[in-house]
C-alpha positions as CSV (number, residue, x, y, z in Angstrom):
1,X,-55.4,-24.0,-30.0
2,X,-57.5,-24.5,-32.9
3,X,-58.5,-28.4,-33.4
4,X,-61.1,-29.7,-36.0
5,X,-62.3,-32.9,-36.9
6,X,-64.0,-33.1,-40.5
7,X,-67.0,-35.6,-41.1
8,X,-67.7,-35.4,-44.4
9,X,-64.5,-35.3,-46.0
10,X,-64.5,-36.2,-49.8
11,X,-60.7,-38.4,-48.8
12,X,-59.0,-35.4,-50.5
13,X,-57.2,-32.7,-49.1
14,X,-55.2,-30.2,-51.2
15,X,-53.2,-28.2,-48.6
16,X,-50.9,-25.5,-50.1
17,X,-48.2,-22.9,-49.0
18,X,-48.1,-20.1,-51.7
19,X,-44.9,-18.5,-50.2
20,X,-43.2,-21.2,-51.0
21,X,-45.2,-22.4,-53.6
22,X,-45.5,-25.9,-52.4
23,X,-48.6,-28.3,-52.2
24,X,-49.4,-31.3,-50.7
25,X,-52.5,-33.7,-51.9
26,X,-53.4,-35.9,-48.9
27,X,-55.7,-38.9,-49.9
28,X,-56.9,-41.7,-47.7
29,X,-59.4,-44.6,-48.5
30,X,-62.0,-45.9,-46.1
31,X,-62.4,-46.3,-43.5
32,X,-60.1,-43.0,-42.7
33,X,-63.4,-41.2,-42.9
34,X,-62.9,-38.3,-40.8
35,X,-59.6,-35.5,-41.0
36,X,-58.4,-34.0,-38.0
37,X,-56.7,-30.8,-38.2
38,X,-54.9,-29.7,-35.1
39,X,-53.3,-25.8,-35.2
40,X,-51.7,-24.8,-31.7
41,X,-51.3,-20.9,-30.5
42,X,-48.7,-19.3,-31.7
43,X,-46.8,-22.1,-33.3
44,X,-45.3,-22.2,-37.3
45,X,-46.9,-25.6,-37.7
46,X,-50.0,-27.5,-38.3
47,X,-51.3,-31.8,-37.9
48,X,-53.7,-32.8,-40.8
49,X,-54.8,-36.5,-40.1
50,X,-56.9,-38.7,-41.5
51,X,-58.5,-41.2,-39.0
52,X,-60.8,-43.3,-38.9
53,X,-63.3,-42.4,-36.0
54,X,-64.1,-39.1,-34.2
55,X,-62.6,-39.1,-30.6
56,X,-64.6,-40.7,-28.4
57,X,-66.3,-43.0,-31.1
58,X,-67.1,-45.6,-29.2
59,X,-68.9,-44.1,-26.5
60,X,-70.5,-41.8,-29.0
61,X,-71.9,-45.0,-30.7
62,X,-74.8,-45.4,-28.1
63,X,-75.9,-41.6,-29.0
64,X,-75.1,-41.2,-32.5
65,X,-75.3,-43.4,-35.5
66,X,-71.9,-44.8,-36.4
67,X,-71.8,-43.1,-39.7
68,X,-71.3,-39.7,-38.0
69,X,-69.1,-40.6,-35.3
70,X,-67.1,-44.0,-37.2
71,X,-65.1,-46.3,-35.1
72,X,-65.3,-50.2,-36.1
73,X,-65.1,-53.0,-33.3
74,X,-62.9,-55.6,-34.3
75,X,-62.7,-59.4,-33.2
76,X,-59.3,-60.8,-32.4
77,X,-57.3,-62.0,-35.5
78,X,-59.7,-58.9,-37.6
79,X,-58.3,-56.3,-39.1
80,X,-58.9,-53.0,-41.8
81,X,-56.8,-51.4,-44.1
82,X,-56.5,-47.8,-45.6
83,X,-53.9,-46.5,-47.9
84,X,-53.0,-42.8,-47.6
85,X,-50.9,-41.3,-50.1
86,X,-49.0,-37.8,-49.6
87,X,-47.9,-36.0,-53.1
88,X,-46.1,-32.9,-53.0
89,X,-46.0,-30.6,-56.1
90,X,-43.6,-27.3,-56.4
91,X,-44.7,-24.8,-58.8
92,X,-42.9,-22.1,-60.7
């Protein structure tokens, strides 16, 4: 199993599959400041996801600043939003 979690993402991710000559741009805005990529053995597929908070964040918090581990308490009625676009592009 191969599983990574990115922290210092730029919010753009250019994935591409040259066999088939395919691409895929994968932005996200804040807070979704962190990319989780998640490859298991053996397997023809990958997960790429943007979240917004390393696992664990919260418990983390007491150890590490909350820039490198995110994570964002929230009062009842609160709430965040993120856009995250997906663009694919076939080439010649």
């Amino acid at each position: 199993m191969f599983s990574i979690i990115l922290t210092a993402w730029d919010h753009v991710a250019d994935i591409h599959w040259p066999d088939e000559r395919r691409t895929l741009r994968m932005t996200a805005t804040q807070p979704l400041d962190f990319l989780v990529v998640y490859s298991p053995p053996g397997k023809d597929w990958f997960c790429a996801e943007p979240v917004s908070n390393t696992s664990d964040a919260f418990n983390l918090n007491a150890t590490y600043d909350p820039t490198q581990v995110g994570g964002q308490p929230l009062e009842p009625g609160q709430s965040l939003t993120s856009v995250m676009t997906f663009d694919v592009a076939f080439s010649e």
